[in-house]
C-alpha positions as CSV (number, residue, x, y, z in Angstrom):
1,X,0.0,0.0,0.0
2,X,1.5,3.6,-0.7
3,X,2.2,4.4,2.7
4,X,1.2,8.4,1.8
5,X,-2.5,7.1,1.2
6,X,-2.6,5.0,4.8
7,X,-4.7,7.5,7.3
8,X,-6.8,9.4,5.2
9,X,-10.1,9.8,5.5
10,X,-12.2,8.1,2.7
11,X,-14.8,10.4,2.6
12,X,-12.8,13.3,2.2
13,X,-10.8,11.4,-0.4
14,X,-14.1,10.4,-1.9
15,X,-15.4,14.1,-2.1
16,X,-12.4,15.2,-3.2
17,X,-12.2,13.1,-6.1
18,X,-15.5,14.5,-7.5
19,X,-14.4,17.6,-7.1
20,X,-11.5,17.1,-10.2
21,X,-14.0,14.6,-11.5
22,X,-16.7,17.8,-12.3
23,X,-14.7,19.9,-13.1
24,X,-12.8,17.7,-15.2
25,X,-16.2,17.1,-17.2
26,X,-17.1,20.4,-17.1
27,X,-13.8,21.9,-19.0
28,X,-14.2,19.1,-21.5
29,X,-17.5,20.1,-22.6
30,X,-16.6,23.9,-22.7
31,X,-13.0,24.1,-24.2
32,X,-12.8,20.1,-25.9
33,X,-15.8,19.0,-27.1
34,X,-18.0,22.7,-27.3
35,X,-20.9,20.3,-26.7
36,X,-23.0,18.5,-23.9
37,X,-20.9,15.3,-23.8
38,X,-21.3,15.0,-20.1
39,X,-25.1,16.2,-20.4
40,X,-26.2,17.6,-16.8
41,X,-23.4,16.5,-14.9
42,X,-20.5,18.9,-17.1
43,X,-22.8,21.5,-17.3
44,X,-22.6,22.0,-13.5
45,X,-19.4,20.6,-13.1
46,X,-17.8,24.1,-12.4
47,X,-19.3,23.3,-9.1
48,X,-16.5,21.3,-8.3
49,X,-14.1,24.2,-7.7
50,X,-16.7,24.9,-4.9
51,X,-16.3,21.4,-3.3
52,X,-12.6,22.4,-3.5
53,X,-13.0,25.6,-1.7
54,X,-15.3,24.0,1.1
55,X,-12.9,21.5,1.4
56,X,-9.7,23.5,1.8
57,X,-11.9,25.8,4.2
58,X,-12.0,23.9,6.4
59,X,-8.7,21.4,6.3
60,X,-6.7,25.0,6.7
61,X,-9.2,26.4,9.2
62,X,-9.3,23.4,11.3
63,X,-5.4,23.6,11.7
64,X,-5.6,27.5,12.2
65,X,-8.5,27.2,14.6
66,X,-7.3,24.0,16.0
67,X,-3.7,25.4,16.6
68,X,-5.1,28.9,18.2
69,X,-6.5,27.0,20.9
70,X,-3.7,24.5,21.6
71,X,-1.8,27.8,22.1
72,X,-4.3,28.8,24.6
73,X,-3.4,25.6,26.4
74,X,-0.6,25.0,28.9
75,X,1.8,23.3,26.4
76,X,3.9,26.8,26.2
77,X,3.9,26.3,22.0
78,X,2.9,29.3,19.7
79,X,1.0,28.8,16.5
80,X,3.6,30.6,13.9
81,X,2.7,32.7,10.7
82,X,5.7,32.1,9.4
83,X,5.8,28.3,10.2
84,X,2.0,28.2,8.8
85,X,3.1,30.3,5.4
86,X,5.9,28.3,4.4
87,X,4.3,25.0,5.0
88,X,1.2,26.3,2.5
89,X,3.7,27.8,-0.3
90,X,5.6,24.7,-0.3
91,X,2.6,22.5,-0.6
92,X,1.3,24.7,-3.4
93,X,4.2,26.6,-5.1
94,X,5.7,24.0,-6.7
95,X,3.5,22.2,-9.3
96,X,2.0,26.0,-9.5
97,X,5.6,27.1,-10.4
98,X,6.5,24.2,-12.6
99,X,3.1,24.7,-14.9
100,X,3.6,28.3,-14.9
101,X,7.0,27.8,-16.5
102,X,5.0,25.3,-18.9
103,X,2.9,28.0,-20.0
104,X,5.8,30.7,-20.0
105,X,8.5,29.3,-21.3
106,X,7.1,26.8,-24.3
107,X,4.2,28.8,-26.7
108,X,3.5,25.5,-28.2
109,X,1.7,24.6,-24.6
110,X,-0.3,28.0,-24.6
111,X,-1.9,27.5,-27.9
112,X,-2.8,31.0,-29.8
113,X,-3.9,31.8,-25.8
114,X,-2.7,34.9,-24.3
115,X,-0.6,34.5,-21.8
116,X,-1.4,37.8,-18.5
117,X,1.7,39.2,-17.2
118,X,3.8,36.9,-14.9
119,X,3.7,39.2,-11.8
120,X,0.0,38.6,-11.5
121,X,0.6,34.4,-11.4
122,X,3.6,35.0,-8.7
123,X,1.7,37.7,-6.9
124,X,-1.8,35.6,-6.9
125,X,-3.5,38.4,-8.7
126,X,-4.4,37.1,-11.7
127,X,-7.7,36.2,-10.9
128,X,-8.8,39.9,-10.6
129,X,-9.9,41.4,-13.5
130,X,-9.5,38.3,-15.6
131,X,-10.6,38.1,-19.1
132,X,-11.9,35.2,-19.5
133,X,-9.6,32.9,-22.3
134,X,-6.6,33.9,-21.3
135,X,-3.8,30.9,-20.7
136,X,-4.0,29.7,-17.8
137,X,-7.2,30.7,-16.7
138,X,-8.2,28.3,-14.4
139,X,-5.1,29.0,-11.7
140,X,-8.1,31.8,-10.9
141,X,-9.2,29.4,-8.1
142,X,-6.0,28.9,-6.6
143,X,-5.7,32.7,-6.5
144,X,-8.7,33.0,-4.5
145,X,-7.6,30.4,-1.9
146,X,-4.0,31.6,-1.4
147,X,-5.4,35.2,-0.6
148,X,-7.8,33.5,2.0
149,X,-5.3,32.0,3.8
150,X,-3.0,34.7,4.0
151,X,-5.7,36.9,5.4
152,X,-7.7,33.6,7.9
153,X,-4.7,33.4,10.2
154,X,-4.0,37.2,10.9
155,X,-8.1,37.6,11.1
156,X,-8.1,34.7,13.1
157,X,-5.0,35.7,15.7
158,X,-6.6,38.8,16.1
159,X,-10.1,38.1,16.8
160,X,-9.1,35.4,19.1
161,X,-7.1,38.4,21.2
162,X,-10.2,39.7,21.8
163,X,-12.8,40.0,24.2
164,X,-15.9,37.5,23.6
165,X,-13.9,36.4,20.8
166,X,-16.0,33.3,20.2
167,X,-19.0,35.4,19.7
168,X,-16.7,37.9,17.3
169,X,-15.9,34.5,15.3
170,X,-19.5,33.7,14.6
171,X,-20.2,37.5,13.3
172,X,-17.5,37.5,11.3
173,X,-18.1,34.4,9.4
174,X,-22.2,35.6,9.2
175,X,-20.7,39.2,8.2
176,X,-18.6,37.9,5.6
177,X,-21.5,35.4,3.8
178,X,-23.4,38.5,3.7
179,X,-20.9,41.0,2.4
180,X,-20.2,38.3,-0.4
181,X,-24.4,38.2,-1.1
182,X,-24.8,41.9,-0.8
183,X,-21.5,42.6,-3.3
184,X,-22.7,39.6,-5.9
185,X,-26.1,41.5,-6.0
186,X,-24.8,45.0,-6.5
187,X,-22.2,44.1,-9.2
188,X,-25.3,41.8,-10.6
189,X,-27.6,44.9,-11.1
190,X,-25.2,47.7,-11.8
191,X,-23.0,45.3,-14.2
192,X,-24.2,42.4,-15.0
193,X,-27.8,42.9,-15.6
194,X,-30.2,40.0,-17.7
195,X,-28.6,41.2,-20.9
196,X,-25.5,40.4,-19.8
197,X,-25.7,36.9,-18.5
198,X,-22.9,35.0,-19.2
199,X,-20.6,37.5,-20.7
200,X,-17.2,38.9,-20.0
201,X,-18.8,41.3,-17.7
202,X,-20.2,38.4,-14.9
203,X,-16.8,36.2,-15.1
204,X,-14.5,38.9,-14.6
205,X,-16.5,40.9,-12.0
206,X,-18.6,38.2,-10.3
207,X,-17.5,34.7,-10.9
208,X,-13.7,35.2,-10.7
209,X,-13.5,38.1,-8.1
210,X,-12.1,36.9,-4.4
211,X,-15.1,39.3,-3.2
212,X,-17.9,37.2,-4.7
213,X,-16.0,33.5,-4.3
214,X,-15.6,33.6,-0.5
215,X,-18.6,31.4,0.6
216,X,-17.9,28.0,0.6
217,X,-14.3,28.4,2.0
218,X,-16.2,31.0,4.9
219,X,-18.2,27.9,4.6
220,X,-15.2,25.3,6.0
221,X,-14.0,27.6,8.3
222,X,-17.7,27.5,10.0
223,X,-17.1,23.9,10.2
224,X,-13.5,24.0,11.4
225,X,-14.9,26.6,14.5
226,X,-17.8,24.7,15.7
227,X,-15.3,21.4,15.3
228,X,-12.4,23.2,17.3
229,X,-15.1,25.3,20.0
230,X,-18.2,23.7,20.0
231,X,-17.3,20.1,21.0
232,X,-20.8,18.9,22.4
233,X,-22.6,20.1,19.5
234,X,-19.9,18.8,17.1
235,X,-20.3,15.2,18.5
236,X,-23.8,15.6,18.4
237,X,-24.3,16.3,14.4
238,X,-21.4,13.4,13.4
239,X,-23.3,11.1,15.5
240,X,-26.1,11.5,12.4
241,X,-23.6,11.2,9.5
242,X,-26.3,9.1,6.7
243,X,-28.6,11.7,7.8
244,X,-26.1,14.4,6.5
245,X,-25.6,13.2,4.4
246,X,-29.0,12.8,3.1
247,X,-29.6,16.5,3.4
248,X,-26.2,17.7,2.0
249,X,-26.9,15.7,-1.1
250,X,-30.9,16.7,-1.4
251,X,-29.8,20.3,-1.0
252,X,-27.1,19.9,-3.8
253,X,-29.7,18.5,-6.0
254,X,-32.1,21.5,-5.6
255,X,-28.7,23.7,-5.8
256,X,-27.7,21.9,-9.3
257,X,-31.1,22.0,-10.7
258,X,-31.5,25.5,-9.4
259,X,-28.2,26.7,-11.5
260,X,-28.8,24.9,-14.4
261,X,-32.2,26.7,-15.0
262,X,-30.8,29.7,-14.4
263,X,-26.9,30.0,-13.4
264,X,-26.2,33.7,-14.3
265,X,-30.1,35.1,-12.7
266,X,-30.1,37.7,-10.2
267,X,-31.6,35.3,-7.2
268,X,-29.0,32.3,-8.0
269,X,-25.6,35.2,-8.4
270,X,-27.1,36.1,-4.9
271,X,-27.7,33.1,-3.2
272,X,-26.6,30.0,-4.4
273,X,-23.2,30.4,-3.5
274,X,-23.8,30.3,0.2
275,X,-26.4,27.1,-0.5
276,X,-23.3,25.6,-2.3
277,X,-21.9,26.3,0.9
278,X,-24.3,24.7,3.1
279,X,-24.9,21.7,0.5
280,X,-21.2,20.9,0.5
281,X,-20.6,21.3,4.8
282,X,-23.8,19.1,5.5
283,X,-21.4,16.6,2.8
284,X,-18.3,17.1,4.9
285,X,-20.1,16.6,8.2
286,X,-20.8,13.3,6.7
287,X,-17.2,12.6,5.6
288,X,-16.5,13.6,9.3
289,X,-19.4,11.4,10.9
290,X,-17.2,8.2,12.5
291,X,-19.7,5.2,11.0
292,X,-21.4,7.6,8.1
293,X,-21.9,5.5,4.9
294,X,-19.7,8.0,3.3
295,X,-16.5,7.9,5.6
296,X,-16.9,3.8,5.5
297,X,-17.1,3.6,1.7
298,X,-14.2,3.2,0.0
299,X,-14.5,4.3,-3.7
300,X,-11.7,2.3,-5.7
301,X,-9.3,4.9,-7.2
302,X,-10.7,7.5,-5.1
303,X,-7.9,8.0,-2.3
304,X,-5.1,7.9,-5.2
305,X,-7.3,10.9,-7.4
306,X,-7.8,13.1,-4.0
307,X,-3.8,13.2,-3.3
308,X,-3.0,14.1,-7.1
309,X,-6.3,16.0,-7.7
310,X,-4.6,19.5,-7.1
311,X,-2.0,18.8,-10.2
312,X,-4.4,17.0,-12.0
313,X,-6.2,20.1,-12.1
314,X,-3.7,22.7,-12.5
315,X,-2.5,20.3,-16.0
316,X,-5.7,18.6,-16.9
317,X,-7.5,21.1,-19.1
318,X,-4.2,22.2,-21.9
319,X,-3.3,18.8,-21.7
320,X,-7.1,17.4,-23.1
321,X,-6.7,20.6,-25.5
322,X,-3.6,19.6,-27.1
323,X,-4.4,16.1,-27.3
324,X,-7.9,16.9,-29.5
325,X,-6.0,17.5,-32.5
326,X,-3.8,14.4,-32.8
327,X,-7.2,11.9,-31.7
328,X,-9.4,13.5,-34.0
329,X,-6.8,12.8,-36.8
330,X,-6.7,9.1,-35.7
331,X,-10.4,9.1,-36.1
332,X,-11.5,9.2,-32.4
333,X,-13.8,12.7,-31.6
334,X,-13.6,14.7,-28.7
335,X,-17.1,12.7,-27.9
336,X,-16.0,9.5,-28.6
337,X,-15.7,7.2,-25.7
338,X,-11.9,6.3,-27.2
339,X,-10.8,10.0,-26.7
340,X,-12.5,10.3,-23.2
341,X,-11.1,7.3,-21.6
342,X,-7.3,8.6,-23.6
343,X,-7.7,12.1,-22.1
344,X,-8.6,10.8,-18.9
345,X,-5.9,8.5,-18.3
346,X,-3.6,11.1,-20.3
347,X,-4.8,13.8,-17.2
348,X,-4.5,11.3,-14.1
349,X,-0.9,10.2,-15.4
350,X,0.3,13.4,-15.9
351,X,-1.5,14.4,-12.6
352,X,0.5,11.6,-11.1
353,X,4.0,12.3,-12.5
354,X,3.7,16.0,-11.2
355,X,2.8,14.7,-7.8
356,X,5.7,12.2,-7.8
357,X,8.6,13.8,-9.1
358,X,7.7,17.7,-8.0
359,X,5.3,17.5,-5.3
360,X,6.4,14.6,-3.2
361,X,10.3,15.4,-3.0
362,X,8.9,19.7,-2.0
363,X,6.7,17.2,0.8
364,X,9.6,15.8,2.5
365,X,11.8,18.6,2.4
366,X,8.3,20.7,4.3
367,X,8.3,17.5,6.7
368,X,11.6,18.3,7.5
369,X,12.4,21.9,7.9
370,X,8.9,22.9,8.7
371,X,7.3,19.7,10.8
372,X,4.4,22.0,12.0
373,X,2.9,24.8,12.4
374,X,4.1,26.1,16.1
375,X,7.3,27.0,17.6
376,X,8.4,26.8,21.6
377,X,9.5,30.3,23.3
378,X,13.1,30.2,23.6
379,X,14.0,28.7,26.7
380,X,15.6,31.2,29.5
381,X,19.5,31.5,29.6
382,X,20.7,29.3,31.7
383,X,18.1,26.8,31.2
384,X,19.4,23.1,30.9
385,X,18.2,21.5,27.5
């Protein structure tokens, strides 16, 4: 067994995978096939960078929120900025660097594609004000997320410094779902509008903008403080994983069919983000729920997509792009089931080999210099060690 897939979590792993899995589908039908080859499933698939954010929400908020109070214990260990920055950037810089230079340094993998300036990729920017069909348009998510978590911990540090600072938490995370509703709507009516639904206008301003894409990561971190501060009541809701799971995946549904009758309306811009939200943490409470049909079942394949989903999708969509050409040629369409299963397996491999030879070794090197995310006060002079 690979010995970096022994204590996960299947469910995790399981939701995880249909994360890349929809959004996988979901790039196919918009820049390889430029039809409904997926039908329902890859028209909503961009929902799947959603499952990522909830996700990530609350893995980095649990050890943010789980760390702050294990500083507030008797241990004498700090929870460390710096120790929590370098472990993220060397857990994501690297296959984020490596593609970049892909893109930069070798036109042939950029297509006719515009590439934006460079300082907006290294400075995670390039997600603001993005036109959409640019190269490398995707790493928009990943933008998003690395500007969350350089502001969670400072907001984090500083509201647990304060007075009541449990009760400051909870208005925070309601303050910023509604700020992200409030902005949607105002940039919906004043630039957006029904004539514009689905243009240039609602992907740059709305879709794409950190402002508007906040929710299900605000989301996670909900998870990760009533997990890390609200024990009882945490035990309580795991101990009814299947019937979370019932109710994430109902609420999905409505979500899904809700979007794909009307994705860019006023009343979905406003609100289904945060129903995303709530669809996807009712899914992770499951994941979390010890017993819950969804942490017991283990989906064959699922645990080895999850740990190579993040360069799976930071390759997957040039790499299906570049290999149209060639298949069609052979005979095999982009909706043949020859050129799906090839593009597939062509995405997980090359997923794989970015995990193995650029990921793993930037792993070790993070277990070693950086084990964690706290660091001991330096003992008094004079002290024996």
């Amino acid at each position: 067994m690979n010995p970096s897939l022994t204590g996960r979590n299947a469910g995790l792993d399981t939701l995880r995978a249909l994360a890349i899995v929809l959004v996988f589908t979901n790039h196919y039908m918009l820049f390889v096939s430029g039809g409904p080859t997926f039908g329902w499933f890859g028209e909503i698939g961009w929902t799947g960078v959603d499952l990522f954010f909830a996700l990530s929400g609350y893995l980095i908020g649990n050890q943010i929120l789980g760390g702050i109070r294990r500083q507030q214990g008797t241990g004498g260990e700090r929870f460390s900025l710096v120790r929590f920055y370098a472990r993220r950037l060397l857990r994501t810089l690297p296959n984020f660097y490596v593609v970049l230079a892909l893109y930069a340094l070798w036109p042939y993998f950029r297509g006719n594609l515009v590439l934006p300036p460079l300082w907006k990729f290294l400075t995670f920017t390039q997600n603001i004000a993005l036109v959409p069909g640019t190269a490398f348009s995707h790493a928009w998510s990943l933008c998003v997320e690395e500007q969350f978590y350089f502001l969670l911990p400072a907001v984090a540090l500083a509201i647990a410094a304060c007075r009541r600072s449990l009760l400051l938490a909870w208005l925070t995370v309601a303050g910023a779902l509604l700020a992200g509703m409030a902005i949607r709507g105002y940039l919906w009516i004043h630039h957006v509008g029904p004539e514009e639904q689905g243009g240039f206008n609602y992907y740059t301003l709305i879709y794409y903008s950190s402002l508007c894409r906040f929710d299900e990561l605000v989301a996670g971190v909900a998870l990760a403080l009533l997990k890390n501060h609200h024990a009882g009541i945490w035990t309580r809701i795991t101990s009814f994983g299947n019937w979370t799971l019932a109710s994430g995946a109902a609420l999905l549904a409505l979500t899904w069919a809700l979007f794909l009758e009307d994705h860019y309306g006023y009343a979905m811009t406003v609100v289904g983000y945060p129903m995303l939200g709530l669809s996807f943490s009712l899914l992770l409470v499951a994941a979390l729920s010890p017993g819950s049909l969804l942490q017991r079942l283990r989906v064959p394949g699922a645990a080895s997509i999850a740990l190579w989903s993040y360069a799976i999708y930071l390759t997957h969509k040039t790499l299906c792009v570049l290999l149209r050409a060639p298949l069609q040629d052979a005979g095999w369409g982009p909706d043949s089931w020859q050129a799906i299963v090839l593009m597939s397996a062509a995405s997980i491999l090359t997923g794989w080999l970015l995990h193995l030879l650029v990921e793993t070794p930037f792993m070790k090197l993070r277990d070693r210099f950086v084990p964690g995310n706290f660091s001991r006060p330096a003992a008094p002079a004079g002290a024996v060690a």
